[in-house]
C-alpha positions as CSV (number, residue, x, y, z in Angstrom):
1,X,0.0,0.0,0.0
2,X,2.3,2.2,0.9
3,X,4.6,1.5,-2.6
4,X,0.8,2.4,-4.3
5,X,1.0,6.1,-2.2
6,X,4.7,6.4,-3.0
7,X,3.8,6.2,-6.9
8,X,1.0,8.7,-6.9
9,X,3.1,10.8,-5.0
10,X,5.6,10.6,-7.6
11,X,3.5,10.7,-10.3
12,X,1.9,14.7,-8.7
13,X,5.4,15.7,-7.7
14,X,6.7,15.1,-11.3
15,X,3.6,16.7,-13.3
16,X,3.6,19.3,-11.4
17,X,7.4,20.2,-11.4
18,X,7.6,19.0,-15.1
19,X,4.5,21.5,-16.1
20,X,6.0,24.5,-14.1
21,X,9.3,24.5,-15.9
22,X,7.7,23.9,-19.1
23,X,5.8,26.6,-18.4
24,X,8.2,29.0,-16.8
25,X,9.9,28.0,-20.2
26,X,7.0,28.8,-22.4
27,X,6.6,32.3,-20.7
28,X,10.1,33.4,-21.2
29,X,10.0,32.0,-25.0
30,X,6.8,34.2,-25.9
31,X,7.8,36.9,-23.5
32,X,11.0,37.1,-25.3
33,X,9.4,36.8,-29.0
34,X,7.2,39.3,-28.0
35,X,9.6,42.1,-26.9
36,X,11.0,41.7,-30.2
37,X,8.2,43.2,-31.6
38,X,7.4,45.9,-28.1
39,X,4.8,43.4,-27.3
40,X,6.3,41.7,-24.2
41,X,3.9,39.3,-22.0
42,X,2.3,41.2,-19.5
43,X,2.4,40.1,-16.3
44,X,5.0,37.7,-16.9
45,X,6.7,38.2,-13.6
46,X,4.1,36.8,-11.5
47,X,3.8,33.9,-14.0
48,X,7.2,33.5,-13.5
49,X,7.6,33.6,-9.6
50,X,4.5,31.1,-9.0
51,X,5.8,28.7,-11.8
52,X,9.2,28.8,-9.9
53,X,7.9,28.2,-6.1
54,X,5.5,25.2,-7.4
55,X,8.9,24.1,-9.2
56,X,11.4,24.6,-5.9
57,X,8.7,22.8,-3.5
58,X,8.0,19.8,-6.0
59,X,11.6,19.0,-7.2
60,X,12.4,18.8,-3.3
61,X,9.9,16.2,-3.2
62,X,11.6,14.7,-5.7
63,X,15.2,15.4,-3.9
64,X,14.2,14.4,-0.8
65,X,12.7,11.3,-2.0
66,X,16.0,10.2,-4.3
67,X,18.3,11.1,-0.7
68,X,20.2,13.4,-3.2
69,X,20.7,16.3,-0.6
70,X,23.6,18.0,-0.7
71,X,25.8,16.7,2.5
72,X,29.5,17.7,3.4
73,X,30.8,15.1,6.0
74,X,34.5,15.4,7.1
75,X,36.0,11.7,6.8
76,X,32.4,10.2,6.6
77,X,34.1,8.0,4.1
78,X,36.5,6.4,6.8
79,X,33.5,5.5,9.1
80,X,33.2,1.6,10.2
81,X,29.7,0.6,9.1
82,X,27.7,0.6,12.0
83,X,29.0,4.8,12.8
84,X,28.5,5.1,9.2
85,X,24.2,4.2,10.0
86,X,24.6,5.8,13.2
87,X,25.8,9.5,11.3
88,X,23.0,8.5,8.5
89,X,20.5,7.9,10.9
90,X,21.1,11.2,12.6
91,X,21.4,13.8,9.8
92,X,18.1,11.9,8.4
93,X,16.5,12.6,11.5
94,X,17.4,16.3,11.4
95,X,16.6,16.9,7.7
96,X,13.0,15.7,8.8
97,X,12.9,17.7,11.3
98,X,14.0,20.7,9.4
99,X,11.6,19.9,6.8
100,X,8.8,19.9,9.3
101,X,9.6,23.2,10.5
102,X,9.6,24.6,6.7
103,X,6.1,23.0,6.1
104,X,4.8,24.6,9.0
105,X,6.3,28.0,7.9
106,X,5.0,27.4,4.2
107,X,1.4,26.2,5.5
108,X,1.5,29.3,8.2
109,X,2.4,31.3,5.2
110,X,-0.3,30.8,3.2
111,X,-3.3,30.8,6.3
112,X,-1.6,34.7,6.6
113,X,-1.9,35.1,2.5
114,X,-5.6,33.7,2.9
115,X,-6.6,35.5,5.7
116,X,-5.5,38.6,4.9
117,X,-6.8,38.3,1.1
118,X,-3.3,39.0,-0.5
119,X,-4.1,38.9,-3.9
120,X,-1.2,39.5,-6.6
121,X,0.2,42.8,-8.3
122,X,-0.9,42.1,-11.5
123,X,-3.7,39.8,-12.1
124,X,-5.4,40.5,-8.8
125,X,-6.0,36.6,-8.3
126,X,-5.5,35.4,-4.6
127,X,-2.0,34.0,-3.9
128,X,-3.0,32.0,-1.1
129,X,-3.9,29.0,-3.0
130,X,-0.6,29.0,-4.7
131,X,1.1,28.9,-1.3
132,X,-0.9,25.7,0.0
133,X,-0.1,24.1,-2.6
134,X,3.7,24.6,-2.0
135,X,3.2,23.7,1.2
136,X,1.7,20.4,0.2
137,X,4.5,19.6,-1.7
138,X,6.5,19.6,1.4
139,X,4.3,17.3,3.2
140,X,5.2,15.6,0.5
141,X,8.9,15.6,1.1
142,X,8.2,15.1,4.9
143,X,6.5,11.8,3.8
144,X,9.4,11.0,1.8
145,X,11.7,12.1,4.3
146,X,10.4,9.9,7.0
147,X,10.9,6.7,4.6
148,X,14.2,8.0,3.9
149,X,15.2,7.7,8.4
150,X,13.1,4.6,8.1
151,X,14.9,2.6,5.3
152,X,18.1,3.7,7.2
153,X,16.8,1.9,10.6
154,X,15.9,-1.3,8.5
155,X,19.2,-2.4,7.6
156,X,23.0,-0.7,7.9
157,X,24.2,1.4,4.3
158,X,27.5,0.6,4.9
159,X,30.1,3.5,2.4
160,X,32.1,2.1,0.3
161,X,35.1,2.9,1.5
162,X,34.2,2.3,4.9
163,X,36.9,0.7,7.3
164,X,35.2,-3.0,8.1
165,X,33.6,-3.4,11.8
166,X,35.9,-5.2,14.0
167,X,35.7,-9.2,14.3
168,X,33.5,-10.0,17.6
């Protein structure tokens, strides 16, 4: 079942991430064409900056999902196996938490947007819904997250130039 979730989840994070830079690339192709000819896009800012947050918070789904997060450990590589899962198990338990704390920023973020009845510059459309839907995306790479600290507590990731555990 929970393979089945992890797919759709895949399957929203990667439509929606694939659309927005499609689309952010779409905008900038017309609004480039266009100022050729003094007829830029109007309004093509605010395409472009809600095209780029629904791109950031989907493709870290997608990081977080992949464990391709940047991480700079000082002689990680000379760890025996067992601090090696240790270290792993402990920077995964803190990128959760961090994630947590952004989803909770992004979701507070958007109940002020809402409540408040920011609407954009432009088009005068409420940015609220915009900003829940990044914030979904992060539950998303919570979710993802989570499996991530889980798969390392199944069973040790030894690196592989890891110095071999001592004979019992």
């Amino acid at each position: 079942m929970i393979e089945s979730i992890n797919r759709w989840l895949m399957v929203i994070v990667r439509v929606v991430s694939g659309a927005a830079f499609v689309f952010m690339m779409g905008v900038a192709f017309i609004d480039s064409i266009g100022s050729q000819f003094n007829r830029p896009l109007l309004g093509v800012y605010e395409l472009v900056e809600i095209a780029l947050m629904l791109l950031f918070f989907s493709s870290l789904a997608l990081v977080v999902r992949e464990d391709s997060q940047i991480r700079v450990g000082l002689l990680a590589d000379l760890y025996k196996p067992r601090l090696a899962r240790i270290e792993k198990y402990f920077t995964g338990i803190l990128e959760v938490i961090a994630l947590c704390v952004l989803c909770w920023m992004v979701f507070d973020q958007a109940s002020r947007l809402q409540r408040f009845g920011t609407v954009s510059t432009y088009f005068r459309h409420p940015m609220a819904p915009w900003v829940f839907a990044a914030a979904i995306m992060t539950v998303i790479a919570v979710w993802f997250g989570i499996q991530q600290v889980w798969q390392v507590r199944k069973g040790p990731t030894p690196r592989p130039h890891a110095l071999p555990d001592e004979e019992k």
